[in-house]
One Martini backbone bead per residue (centre of mass of N, CA, C, O) as a GRO file, in nm:
protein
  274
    1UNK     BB    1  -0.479 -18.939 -16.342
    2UNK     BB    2  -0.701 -19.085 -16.490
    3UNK     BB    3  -0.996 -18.887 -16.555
    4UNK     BB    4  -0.879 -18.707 -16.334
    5UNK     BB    5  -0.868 -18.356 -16.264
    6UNK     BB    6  -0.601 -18.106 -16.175
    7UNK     BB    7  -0.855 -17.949 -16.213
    8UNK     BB    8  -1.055 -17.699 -16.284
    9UNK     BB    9  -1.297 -17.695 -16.529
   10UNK     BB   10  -1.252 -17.373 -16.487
   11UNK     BB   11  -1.034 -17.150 -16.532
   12UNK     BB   12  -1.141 -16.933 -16.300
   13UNK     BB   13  -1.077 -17.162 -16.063
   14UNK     BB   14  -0.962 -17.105 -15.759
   15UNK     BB   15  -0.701 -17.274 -15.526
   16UNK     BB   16  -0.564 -17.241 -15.201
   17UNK     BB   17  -0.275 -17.369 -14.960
   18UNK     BB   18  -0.144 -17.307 -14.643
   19UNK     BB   19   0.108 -17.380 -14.397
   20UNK     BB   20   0.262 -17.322 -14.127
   21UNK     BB   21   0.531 -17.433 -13.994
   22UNK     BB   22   0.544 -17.286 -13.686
   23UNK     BB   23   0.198 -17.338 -13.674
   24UNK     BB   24  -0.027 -17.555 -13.530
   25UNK     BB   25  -0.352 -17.520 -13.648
   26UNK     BB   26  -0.263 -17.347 -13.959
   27UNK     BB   27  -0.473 -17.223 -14.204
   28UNK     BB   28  -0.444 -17.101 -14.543
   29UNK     BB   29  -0.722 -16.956 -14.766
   30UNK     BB   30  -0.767 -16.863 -15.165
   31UNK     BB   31  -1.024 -16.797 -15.382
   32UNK     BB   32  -1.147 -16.854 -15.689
   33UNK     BB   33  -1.529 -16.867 -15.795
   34UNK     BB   34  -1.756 -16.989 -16.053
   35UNK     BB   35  -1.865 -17.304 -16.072
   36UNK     BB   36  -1.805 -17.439 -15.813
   37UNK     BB   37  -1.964 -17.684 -15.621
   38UNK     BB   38  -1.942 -17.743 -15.273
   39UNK     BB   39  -1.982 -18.022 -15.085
   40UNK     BB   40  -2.017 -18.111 -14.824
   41UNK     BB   41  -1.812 -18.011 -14.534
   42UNK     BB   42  -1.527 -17.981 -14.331
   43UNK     BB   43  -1.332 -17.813 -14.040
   44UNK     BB   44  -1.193 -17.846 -13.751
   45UNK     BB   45  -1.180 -17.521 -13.780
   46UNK     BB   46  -1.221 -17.211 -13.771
   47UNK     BB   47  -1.407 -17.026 -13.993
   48UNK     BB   48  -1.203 -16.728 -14.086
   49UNK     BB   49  -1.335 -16.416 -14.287
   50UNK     BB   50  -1.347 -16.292 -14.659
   51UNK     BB   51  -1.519 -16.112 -14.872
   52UNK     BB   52  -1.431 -15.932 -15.189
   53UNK     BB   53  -1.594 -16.068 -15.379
   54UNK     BB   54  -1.881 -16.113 -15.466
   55UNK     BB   55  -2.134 -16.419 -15.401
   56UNK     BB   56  -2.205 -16.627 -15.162
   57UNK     BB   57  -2.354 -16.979 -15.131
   58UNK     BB   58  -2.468 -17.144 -14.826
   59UNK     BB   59  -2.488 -17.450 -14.638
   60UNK     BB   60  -2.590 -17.373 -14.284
   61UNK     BB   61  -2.752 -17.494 -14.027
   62UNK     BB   62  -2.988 -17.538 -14.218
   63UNK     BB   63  -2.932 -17.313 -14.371
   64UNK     BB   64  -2.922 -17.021 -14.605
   65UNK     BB   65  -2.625 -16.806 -14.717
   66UNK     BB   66  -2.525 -16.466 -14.785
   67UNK     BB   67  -2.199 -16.320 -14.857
   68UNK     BB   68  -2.081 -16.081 -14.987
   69UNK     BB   69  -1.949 -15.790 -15.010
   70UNK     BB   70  -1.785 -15.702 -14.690
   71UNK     BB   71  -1.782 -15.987 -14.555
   72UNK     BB   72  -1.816 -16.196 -14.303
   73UNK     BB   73  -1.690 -16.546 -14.186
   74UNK     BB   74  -1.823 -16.766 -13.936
   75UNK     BB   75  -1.712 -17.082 -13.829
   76UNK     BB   76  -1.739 -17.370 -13.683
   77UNK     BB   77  -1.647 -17.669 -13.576
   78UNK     BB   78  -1.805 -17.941 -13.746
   79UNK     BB   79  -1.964 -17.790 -13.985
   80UNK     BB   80  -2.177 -17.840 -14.249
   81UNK     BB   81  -2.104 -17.759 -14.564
   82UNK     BB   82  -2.149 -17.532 -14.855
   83UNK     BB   83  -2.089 -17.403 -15.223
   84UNK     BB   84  -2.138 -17.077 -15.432
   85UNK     BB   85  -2.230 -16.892 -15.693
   86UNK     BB   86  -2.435 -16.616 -15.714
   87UNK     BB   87  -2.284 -16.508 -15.939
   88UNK     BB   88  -2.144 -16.471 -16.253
   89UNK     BB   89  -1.821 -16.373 -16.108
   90UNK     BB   90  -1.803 -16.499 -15.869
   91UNK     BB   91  -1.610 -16.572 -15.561
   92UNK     BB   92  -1.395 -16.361 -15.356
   93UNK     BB   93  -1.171 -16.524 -15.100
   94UNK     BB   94  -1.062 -16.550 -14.738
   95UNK     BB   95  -0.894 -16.814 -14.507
   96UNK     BB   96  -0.911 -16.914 -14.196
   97UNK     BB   97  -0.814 -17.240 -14.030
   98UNK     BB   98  -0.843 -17.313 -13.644
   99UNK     BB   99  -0.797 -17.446 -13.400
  100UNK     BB  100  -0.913 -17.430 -13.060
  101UNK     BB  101  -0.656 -17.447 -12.913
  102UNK     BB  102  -0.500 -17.220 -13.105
  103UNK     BB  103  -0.644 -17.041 -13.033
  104UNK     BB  104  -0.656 -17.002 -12.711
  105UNK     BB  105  -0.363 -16.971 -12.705
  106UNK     BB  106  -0.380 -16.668 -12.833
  107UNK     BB  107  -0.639 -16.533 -12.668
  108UNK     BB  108  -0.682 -16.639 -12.362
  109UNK     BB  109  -0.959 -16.819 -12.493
  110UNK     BB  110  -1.219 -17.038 -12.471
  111UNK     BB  111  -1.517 -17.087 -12.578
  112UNK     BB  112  -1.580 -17.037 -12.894
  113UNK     BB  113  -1.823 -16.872 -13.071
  114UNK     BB  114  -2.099 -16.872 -13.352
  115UNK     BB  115  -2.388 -16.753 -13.461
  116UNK     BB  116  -2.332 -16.672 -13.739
  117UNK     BB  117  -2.180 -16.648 -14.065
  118UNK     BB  118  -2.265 -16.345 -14.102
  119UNK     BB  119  -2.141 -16.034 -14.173
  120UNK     BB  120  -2.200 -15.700 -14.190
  121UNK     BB  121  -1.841 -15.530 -14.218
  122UNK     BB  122  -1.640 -15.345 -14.458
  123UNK     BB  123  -1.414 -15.285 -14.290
  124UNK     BB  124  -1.339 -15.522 -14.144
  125UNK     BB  125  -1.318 -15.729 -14.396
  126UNK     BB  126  -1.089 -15.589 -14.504
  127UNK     BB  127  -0.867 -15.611 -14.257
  128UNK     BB  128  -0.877 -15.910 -14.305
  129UNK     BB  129  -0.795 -15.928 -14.620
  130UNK     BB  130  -0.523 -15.795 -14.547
  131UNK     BB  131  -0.403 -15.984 -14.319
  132UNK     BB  132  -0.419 -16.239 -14.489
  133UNK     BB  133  -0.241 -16.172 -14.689
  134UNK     BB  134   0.014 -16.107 -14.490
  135UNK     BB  135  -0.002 -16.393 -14.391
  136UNK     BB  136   0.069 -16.548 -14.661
  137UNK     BB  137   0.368 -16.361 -14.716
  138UNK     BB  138   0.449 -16.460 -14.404
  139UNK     BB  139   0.785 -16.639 -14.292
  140UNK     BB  140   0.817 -16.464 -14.030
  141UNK     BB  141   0.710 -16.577 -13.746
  142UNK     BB  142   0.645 -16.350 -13.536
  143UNK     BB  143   0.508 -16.177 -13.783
  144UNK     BB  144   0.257 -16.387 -13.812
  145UNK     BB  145   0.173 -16.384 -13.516
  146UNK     BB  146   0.077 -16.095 -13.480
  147UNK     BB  147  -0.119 -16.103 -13.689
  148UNK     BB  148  -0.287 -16.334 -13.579
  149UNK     BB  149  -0.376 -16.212 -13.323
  150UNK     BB  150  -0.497 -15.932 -13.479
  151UNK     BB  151  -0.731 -16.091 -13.595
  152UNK     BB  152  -0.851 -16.232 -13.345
  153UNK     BB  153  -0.926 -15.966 -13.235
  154UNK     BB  154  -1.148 -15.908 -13.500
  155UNK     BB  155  -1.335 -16.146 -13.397
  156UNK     BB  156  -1.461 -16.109 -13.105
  157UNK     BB  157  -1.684 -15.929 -13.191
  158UNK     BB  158  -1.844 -16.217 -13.275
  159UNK     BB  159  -1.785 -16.392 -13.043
  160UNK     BB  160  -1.887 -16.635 -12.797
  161UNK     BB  161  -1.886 -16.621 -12.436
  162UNK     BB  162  -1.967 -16.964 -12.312
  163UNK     BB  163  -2.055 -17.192 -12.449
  164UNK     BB  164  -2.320 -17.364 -12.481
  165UNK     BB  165  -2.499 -17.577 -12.402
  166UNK     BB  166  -2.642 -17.839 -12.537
  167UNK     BB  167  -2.903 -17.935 -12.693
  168UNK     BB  168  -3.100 -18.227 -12.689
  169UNK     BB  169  -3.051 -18.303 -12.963
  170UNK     BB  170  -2.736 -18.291 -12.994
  171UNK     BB  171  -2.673 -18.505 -12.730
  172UNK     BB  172  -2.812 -18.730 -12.862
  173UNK     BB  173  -2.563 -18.734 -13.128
  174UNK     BB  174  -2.304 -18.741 -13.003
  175UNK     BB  175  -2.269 -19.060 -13.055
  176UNK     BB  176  -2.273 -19.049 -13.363
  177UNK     BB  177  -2.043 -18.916 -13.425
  178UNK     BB  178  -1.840 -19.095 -13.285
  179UNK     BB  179  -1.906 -19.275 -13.446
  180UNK     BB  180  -1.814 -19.221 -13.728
  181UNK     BB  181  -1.512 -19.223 -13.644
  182UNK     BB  182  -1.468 -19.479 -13.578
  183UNK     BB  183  -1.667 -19.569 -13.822
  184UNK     BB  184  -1.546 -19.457 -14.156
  185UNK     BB  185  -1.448 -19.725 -14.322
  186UNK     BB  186  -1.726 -19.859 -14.302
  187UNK     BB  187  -2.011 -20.024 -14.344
  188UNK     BB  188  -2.312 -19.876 -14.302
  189UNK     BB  189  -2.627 -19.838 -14.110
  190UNK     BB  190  -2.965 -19.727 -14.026
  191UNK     BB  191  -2.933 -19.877 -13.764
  192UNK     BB  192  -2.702 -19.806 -13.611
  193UNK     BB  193  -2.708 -19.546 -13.597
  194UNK     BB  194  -3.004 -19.519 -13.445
  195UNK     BB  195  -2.881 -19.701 -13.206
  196UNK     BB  196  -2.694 -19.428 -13.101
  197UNK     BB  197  -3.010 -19.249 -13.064
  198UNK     BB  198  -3.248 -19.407 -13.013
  199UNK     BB  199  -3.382 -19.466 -13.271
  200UNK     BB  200  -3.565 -19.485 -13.522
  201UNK     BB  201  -3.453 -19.470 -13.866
  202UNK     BB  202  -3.686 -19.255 -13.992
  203UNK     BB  203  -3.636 -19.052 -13.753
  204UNK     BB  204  -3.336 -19.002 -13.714
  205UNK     BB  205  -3.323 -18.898 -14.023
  206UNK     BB  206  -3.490 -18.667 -13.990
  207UNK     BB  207  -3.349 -18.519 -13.721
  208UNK     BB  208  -3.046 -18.513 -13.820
  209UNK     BB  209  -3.107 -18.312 -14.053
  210UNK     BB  210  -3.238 -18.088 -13.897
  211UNK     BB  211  -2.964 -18.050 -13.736
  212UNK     BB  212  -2.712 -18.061 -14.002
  213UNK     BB  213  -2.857 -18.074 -14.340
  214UNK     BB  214  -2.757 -18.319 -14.340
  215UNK     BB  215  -2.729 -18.653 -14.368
  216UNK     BB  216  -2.547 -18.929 -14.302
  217UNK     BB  217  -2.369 -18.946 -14.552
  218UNK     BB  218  -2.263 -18.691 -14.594
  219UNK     BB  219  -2.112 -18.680 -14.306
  220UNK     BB  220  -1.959 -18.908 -14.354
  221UNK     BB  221  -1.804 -18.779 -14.602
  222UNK     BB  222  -1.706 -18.525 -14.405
  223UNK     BB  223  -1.545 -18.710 -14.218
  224UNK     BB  224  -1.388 -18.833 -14.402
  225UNK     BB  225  -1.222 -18.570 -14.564
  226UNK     BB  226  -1.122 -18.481 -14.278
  227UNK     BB  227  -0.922 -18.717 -14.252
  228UNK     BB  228  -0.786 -18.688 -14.479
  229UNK     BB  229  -0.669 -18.410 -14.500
  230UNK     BB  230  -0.477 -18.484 -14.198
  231UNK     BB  231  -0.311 -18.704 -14.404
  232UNK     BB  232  -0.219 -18.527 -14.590
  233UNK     BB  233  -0.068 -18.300 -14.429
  234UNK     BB  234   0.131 -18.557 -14.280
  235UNK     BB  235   0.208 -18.721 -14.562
  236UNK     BB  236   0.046 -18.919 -14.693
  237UNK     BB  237  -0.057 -19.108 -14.891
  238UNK     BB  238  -0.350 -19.108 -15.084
  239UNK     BB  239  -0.362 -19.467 -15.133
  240UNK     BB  240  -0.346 -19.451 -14.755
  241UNK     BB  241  -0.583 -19.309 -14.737
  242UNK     BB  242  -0.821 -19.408 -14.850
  243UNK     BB  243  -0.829 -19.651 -14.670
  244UNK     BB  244  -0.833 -19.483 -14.393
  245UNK     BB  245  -1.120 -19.350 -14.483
  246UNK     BB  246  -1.326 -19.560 -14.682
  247UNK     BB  247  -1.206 -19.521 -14.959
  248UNK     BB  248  -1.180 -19.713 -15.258
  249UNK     BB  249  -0.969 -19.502 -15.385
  250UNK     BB  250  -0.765 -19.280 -15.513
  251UNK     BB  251  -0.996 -19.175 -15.711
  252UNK     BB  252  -1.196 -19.154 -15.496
  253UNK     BB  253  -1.041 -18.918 -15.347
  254UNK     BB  254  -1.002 -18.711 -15.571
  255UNK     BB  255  -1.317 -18.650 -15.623
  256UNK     BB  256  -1.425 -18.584 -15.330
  257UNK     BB  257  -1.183 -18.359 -15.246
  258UNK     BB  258  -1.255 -18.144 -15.456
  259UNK     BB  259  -1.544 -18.102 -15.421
  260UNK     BB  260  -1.472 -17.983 -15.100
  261UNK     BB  261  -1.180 -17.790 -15.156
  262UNK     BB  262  -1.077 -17.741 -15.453
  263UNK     BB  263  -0.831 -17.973 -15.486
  264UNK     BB  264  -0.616 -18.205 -15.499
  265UNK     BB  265  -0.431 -18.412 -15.319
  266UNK     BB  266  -0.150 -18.349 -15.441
  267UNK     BB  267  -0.196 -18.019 -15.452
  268UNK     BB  268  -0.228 -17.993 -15.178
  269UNK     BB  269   0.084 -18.115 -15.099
  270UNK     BB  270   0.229 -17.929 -15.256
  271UNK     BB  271   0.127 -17.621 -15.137
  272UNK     BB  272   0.273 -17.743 -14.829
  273UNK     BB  273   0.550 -17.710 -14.951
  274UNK     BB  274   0.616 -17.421 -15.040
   0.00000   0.00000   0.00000
């Protein structure tokens, strides 16, 4: 596509996706980044991992964290998050991407959660990073399956259960994330959103912003490519995703997608069929 690079501008950034076949619900992800900062994104499932070297810089639930190298990274679903480098030699990462009914259904344990976002463990980290390296390389469903269990029972000392009710605030907003959902294609309004949590338009921005860290506008663009994400995921083309998602058209969706998860739809949907 003309115009639109389907690589990283700094030659040594790089991002990888993984999807076992035989497991839905289960993503893998490995990158070394050193220029690219990643805009606000979400993820379905519980971002599960380990910083191997350098320190990232992300925010995440309204406040900055560094992660250092020998940290867990552990994110709840559906929570908007940045990254960038800390170092100047960038920082190497893996990542699990879970959903939690796949989680819930490994661990005969439903209702994780997470309070911190980051872990000093320098052994778990390791342990982690070995694990999920293991899991990357390995194609026998089995031997997949044992390894992922035994990951998700080293992050068990971090969940916290049973999730607690939300918070008055939260319970607030979850009509309007609903909103942004159902009308994800739609242009919408400031005053739209705002009635559907009752607050006039910019008392809702100011609370908005204080409870996800993020615009109404951001989440608006992370709940976009998190739909376009799951529709790259299941085959489809690029161009009928961008529509169904409310993007302009197919180079803002590559352009928008690479921002945020660090590779681009086309590139994205290659590593998925390896």
């Amino acid at each position: 596509m003309q115009g639109v690079p389907a690589h990283f501008e700094h030659a040594r950034d790089s991002a990888e996706f993984r999807h076992p076949a035989h497991r839905a619900g289960v993503e893998l992800y490995r990158a070394h980044i050193v220029r690219h900062a990643f805009e606000p994104h979400m993820h379905d499932g519980f971002g599960l991992g380990a910083i191997e070297s350098g320190v990232e810089r992300f925010r995440y639930r309204g406040a900055d964290h560094l992660a250092p190298p020998g940290s867990l990274v552990t994110m709840d679903p559906g929570e908007p998050h940045t990254g960038r480098a800390e170092t100047a030699g960038g920082w190497r990462y893996r990542m699990l991407y879970i959903d939690p009914a796949a989680a819930a259904a490994i661990t005969g344990e439903p209702g994780w959660w997470f309070g911190e976002a980051v872990s000093a463990d320098t052994a778990a980290a390791q342990r982690t990073a070995a694990l999920l390296d293991a899991l990357w390389h390995t194609d026998e469903p089995l031997a997949f399956d044992c390894l992922l269990a035994e990951l998700l029972a080293g992050f068990r000392p971090h969940a916290r259960v049973p999730r607690p009710a939300a918070d008055g605030r939260a319970a607030r907003f979850a009509p309007t994330l609903d909103y942004l959902h159902a009308h994800l294609a739609d242009r919408l309004t400031l005053e739209q959103l705002a009635a559907t949590a009752g607050l006039s338009p910019f008392h809702f921005l100011r609370q908005f912003r204080r409870q996800y860290g993020v615009t109404p506008q951001q989440m608006l663009m992370a709940v976009r490519l998190s739909e376009a994400k799951r529709r790259l995921a299941a085959g489809e083309a690029p161009a009928q995703v961008a529509a169904a998602a409310g993007l302009a058209d197919q180079a803002h969706l590559t352009r928008a997608f690479a921002r945020r998860y660090g590779v681009t739809p086309a590139r994205y949907q290659r590593q998925l069929r390896r």
